[in-house]
Phi, psi and omega in degrees: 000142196257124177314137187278340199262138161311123176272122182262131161243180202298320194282359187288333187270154165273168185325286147015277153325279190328313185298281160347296177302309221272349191287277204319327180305313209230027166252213180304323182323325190253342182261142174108190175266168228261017164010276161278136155323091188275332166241172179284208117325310069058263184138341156316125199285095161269166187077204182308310219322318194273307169310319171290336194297319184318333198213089173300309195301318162268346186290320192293304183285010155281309173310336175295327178278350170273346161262002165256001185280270172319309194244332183240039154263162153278003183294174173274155152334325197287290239283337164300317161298326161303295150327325160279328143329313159274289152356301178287359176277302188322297206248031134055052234224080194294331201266316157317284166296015181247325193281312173302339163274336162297317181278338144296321156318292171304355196240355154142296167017099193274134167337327191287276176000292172301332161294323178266352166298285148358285197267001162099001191231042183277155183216160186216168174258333178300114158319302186310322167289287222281345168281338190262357187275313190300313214263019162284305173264020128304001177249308209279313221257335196268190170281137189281328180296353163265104175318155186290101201284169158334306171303290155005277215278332174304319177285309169309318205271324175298306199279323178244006158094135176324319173299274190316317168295335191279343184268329227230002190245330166306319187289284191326286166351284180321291181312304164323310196300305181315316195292317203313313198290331177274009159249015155303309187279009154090031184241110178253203189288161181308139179090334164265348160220000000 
């Protein structure tokens, strides 16, 4: 399937854009090494990135909540990436699960792991992982209209603590938000669309 969206380069954007791009360019995203492609050859914004440019007004303070999502929580490295990984499991999210298992790999993530990510069966000896893996697929697998019973939300909340959850119920939200836009737009992993 060929991307619904035009891929925009800096000379192509108005002002607007141009801000945006240079936020995303020159923000944590673009700094340390480089795992993922954030541009093209081009100079074209990849993954959602290129797709928020379209619509700077809501893009910016999306892209904003994804770096606070990404870089100023308090989860570890692993346990975010196990989240985001389960999200790209849920919603079969191809540009996701191609950046994020890399960048879970750097972040400790053993094949077998990425693999039980993949397949919907992951397990950890870590309590804190294995609660933020339930409660993702307790946000993505359950119907949203079923309330949380108390025991549910007590547990969670014991193990990774009110701030995680609330940090970790935000990441789910976001990432989703994310598959929805590549796949409306047709933006899949590098080589597939």
């Amino acid at each position: 399937m060929t991307q619904r969206l035009p891929r925009l380069t800096e000379p192509e954007l108005d002002d607007e854009q141009l801000d945006l791009y240079q936020v995303i360019t020159s923000g944590p995203r673009a700094t340390g090494p480089q795992l993922v492609e954030l541009q093209d050859a081009h100079g074209a914004l990849n993954g959602p990135f290129g797709v928020m440019l379209h619509a700077p007004s809501i893009g910016g303070p999306l892209q904003e909540l994804g770096a606070a999502v990404r870089f100023r929580t308090r989860m570890t490295d692993r346990t975010r990436e196990i989240a985001i990984l389960t999200v790209a499991t849920a919603t079969g999210s191809e540009f996701e699960r191609y950046a994020h298992e890399l960048i879970g790999q750097a972040a400790g993530l053993t094949e077998p792991e990425l693999a039980a990510l993949r397949a919907g069966n992951f397990t950890s000896t870590d309590p804190t992982e294995t609660t933020a893996y339930a409660v993702c697929r307790r946000l993505l697998d359950v119907d949203p209209r079923e309330p949380w019973r108390d025991e549910e939300y007590e547990a969670a909340a014991d193990a990774l603590g009110h701030d995680g959850l609330i940090e970790l119920t935000v990441l789910v939200g976001y990432y989703r938000t994310l598959a929805q836009l590549m796949q409306v737009f047709a933006i899949g992993a590098p080589g597939t669309s």
